[in-house]
C-alpha positions in Angstrom: 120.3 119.8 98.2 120.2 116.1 96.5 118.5 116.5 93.3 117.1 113.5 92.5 114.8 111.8 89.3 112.5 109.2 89.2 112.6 106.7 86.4 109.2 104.7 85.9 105.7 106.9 87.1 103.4 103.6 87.7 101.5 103.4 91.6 104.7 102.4 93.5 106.6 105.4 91.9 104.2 107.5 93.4 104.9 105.9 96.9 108.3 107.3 96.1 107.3 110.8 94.9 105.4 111.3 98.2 108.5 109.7 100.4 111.0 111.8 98.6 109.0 114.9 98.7 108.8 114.8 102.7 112.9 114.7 103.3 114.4 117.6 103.8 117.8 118.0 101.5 116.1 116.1 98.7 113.8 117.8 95.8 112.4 115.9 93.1 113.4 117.2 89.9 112.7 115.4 86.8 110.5 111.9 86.0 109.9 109.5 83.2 107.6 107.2 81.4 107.6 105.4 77.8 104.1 106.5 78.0 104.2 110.8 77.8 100.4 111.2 79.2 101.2 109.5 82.4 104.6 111.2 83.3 103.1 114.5 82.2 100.4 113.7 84.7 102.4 112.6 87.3 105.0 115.6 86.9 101.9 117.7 87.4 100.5 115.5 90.7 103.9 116.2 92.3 105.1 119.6 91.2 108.0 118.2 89.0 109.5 120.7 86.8 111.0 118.3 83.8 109.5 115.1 82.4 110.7 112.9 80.3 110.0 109.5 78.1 113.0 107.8 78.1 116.1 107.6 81.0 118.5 108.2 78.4 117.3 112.0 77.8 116.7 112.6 81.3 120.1 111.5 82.5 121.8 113.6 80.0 119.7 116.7 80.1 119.0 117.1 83.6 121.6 117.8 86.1 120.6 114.8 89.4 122.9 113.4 91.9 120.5 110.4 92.0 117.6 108.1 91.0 114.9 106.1 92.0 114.4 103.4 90.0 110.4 102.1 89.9 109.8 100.4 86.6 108.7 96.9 85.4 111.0 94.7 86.6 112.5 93.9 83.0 114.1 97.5 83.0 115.8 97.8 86.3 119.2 96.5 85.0 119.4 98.9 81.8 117.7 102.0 84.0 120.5 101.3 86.8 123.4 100.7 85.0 122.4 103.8 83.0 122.5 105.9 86.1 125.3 104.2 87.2 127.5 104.7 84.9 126.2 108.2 84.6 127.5 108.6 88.1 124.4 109.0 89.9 123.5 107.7 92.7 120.6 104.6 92.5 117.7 103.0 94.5 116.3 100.6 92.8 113.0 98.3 93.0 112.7 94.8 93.7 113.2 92.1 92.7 117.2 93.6 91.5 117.1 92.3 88.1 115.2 89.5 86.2 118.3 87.2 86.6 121.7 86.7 88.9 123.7 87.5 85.7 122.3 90.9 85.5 122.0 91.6 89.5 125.7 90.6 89.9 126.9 93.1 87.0 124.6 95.9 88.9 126.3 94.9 92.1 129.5 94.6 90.5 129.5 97.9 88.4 128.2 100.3 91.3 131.0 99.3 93.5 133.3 99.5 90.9 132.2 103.3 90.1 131.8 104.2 94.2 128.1 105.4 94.0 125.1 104.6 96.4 123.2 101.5 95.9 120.4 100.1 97.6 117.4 97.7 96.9 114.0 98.7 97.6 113.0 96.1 100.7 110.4 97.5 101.8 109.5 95.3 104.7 113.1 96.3 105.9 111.1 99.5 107.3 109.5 97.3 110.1 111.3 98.3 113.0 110.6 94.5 113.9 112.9 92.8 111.4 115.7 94.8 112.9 115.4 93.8 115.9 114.8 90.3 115.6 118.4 90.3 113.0 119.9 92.1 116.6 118.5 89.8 118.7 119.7 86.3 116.9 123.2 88.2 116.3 123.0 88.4 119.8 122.6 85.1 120.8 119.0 85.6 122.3 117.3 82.4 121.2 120.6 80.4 120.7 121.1 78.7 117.4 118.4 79.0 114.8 116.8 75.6 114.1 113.9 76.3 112.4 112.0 78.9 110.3 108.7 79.3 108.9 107.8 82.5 106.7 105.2 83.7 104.6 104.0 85.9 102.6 100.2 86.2 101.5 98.2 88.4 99.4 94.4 87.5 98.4 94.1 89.8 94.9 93.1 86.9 92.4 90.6 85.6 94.7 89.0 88.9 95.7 89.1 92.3 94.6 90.8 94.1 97.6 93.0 96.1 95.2 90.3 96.2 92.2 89.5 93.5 89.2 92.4 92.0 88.2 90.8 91.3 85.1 90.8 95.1 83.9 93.6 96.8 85.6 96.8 96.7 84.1 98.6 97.4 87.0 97.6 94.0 88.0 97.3 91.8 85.0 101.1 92.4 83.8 102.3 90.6 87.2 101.1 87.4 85.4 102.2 87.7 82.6 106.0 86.6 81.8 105.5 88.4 78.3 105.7 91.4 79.8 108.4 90.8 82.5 106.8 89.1 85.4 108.5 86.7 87.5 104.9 85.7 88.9 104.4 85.7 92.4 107.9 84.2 93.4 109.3 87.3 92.0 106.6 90.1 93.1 106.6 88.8 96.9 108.5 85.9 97.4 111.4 88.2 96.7 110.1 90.5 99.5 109.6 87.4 102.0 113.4 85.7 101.5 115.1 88.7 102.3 113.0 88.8 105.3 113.6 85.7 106.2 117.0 85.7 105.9 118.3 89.1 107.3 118.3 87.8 110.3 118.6 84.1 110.4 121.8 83.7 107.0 122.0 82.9 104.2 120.4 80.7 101.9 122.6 77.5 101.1 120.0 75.5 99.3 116.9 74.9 98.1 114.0 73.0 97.0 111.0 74.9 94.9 107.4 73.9 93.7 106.0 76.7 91.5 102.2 76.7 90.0 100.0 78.6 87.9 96.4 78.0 88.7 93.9 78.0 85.8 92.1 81.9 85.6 88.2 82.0 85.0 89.3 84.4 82.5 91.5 81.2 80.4 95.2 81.2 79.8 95.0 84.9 77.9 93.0 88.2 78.7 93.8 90.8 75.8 97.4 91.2 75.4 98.2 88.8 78.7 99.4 85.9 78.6 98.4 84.5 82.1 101.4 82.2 82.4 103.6 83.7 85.6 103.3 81.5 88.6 100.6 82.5 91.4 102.0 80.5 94.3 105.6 79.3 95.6 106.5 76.6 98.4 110.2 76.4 99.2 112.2 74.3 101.6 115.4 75.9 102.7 118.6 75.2 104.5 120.3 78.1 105.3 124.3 78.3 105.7 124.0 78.0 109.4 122.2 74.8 109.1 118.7 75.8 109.9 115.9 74.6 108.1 112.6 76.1 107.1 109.5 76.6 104.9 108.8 79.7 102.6 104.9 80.3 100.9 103.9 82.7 98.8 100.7 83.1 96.9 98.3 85.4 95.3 94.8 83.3 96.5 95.2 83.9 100.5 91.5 84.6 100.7 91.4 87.2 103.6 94.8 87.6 103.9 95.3 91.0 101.9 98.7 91.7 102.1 100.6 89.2 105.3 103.8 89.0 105.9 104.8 86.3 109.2 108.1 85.1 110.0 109.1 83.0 112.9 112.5 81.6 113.8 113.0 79.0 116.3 116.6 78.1 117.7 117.7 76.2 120.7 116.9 78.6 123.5 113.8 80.6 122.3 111.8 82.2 119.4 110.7 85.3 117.4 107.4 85.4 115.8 106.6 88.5 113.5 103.0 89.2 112.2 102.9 92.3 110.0 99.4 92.1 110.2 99.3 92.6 113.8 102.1 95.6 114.0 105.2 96.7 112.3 107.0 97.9 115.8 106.4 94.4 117.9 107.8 91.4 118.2 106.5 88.0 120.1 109.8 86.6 121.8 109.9 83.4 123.8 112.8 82.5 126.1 113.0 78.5 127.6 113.1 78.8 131.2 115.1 75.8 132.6 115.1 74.4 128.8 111.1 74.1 129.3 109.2 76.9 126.7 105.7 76.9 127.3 103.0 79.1 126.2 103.1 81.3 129.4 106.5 82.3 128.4 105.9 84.1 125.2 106.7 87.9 125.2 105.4 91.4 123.5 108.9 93.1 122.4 108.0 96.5 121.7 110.8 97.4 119.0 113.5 100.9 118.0 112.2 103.5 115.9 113.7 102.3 112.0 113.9 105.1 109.5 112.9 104.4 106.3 114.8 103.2 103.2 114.1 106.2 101.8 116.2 108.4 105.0 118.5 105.7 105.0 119.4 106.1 101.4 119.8 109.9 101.6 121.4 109.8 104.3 123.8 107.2 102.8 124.8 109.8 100.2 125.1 112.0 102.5 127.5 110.3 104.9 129.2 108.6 101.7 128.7 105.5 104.2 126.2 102.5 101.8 123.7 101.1 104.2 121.9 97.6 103.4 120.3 96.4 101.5 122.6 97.4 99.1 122.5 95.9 95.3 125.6 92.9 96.6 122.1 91.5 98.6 119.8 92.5 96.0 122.0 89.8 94.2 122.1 87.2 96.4 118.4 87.2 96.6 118.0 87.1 92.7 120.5 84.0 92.9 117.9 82.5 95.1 115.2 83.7 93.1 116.7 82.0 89.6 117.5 78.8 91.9 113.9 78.4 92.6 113.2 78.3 89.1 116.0 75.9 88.6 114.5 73.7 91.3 110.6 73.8 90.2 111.3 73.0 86.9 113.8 70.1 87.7 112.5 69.2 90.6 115.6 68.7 92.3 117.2 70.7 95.2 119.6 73.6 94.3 122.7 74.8 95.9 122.4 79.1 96.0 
């Protein structure tokens, strides 16, 4: 039995709870929060028998092979290399860290003590993404020339997850004050992984960040409303392919849209998340001549989820991706965007 804890009780720590609580092997047995009412209520929600308010205590006073690591993104480095060098095992939230610095140490200090690390990209559940990474590895569209991603949400410019204005949950995103990287950091980080797990590596870069003005001013209550809502980056990727990357939070009617397509030199792989998690669209030239007619439904593998794959890494002993090493190499991308937006220049990775 893997006895695991979760450090950090907000909604996406719940998503855990409920993913956790459905393996077999796996019991959750401890939580915490800075804030005691909501890890006493969330202990209660999912039957967990010891809660806690700080990482420190429950690391020490609970026996746990392993943690899940859902808090504001400001405390995923000390959370981590807590349990890290606690010798427990760690799955951690996106983005890694709030800087390359930090990420590479993570990276750096779970190899070096032999535990389980992995980074929560949760778009690598799509069944889709893997098989369009298998597919270019396997030569399928030839060389990738170019790639168009993005990733969409609509929440300042309707209220498909409630008013920003009075939900915390919400309102700390844009605030840098209280650890938010903005939209470039919330789901930008979710959409250059994507991007790039299966077309390479990111060599360079060009970024344009903004902040749009809220009817609400530049402050709402303890907010500072100063993280950036949308992101547009040019990329050249180590294999020489070039492509576009958007993110914003004021998609109006896009609620939550992820879309990826790669072209290369003998077809093409479009991806809507919108449209299904298991397809593909695949297009293959015939005679050199791709036309319309020639596009594709690929139905795709069965993917387990990140949480299987990260029990089951601990398990086998064998670290499956993403492990914290990519989490890393995103966040280096992630810190060159902000390089590049506020230079406006373009920026090796």
């Amino acid at each position: 039995m893997i006895r695991l804890g979760i450090i950090g009780t907000g909604g996406m720590a719940h998503s855990h709870a409920r993913a956790f609580s459905g393996l077999r092997g796996v019991k959750v047995v401890a939580a915490c929060d800075v804030v005691d009412a909501k890890v006493r209520e969330f202990c209660d929600t999912f039957a967990i028998p010891a809660g806690y308010t700080g990482f420190e205590s429950m690391l020490r006073d609970t026996d746990l092979d392993a943690v899940s690591v859902v808090t504001t993104d400001a405390a995923h480095a000390p959370a981590s290399l807590a349990a890290i060098r606690a010798g427990k095992h760690v799955l951690c939230e996106k983005p890694l860290a709030v800087n390359y610095p930090d990420a590479r140490k993570m990276a750096r200090e779970a190899a070096r003590r032999k535990v389980i690390n992995m980074v929560n990209f949760s778009y690598r559940n799509a069944p889709a993404i893997h098989k369009a990474h298998a597919m270019v590895r396997a030569g399928d569209i030839g060389t990738p020339m170019h790639v168009e991603a993005s990733y969409l949400q609509c929440w300042l410019a309707c209220d498909v997850w409630g008013d920003w204005r009075t939900n915390d949950s919400l309102l700390w995103r844009l605030s840098t004050r209280h650890g938010s990287k903005g939209a470039l950091g919330d789901i930008g980080v979710h959409i250059l992984d994507f991007a790039s797990y299966p077309v390479g590596d990111i060599a360079r870069l060009h970024c344009r960040l903004k902040t749009f003005p809220k009817d609400t001013g530049k402050r709402l209550g303890e907010y500072v409303l100063d993280a950036n809502d949308s992101a547009i980056i040019s990329l050249e990727f180590k294999n020489g392919a070039l492509g576009t990357v958007t993110t914003t939070r004021w998609a109006t009617g896009q609620a939550n849209s992820l879309l990826l397509a790669i072209f290369g030199d003998k077809g093409a792989i479009r991806i809507d998340l919108d449209d299904a998690y298991d397809t593909l669209r695949f297009c293959r030239g015939t005679d050199g001549v791709a036309t319309l007619s020639n596009w594709k439904t690929v139905k795709c593998p069965k993917t387990p989820s990140i949480y299987k794959r990260f029990i089951r890494s601990i398990q086998t002993g064998a670290n499956d991706q993403p492990d914290f090493s990519r989490g890393a190499r995103i966040q280096k991308a992630l810190d060159c965007c902000f390089v590049s937006d506020a230079e406006d220049r373009t920026v090796n990775v």
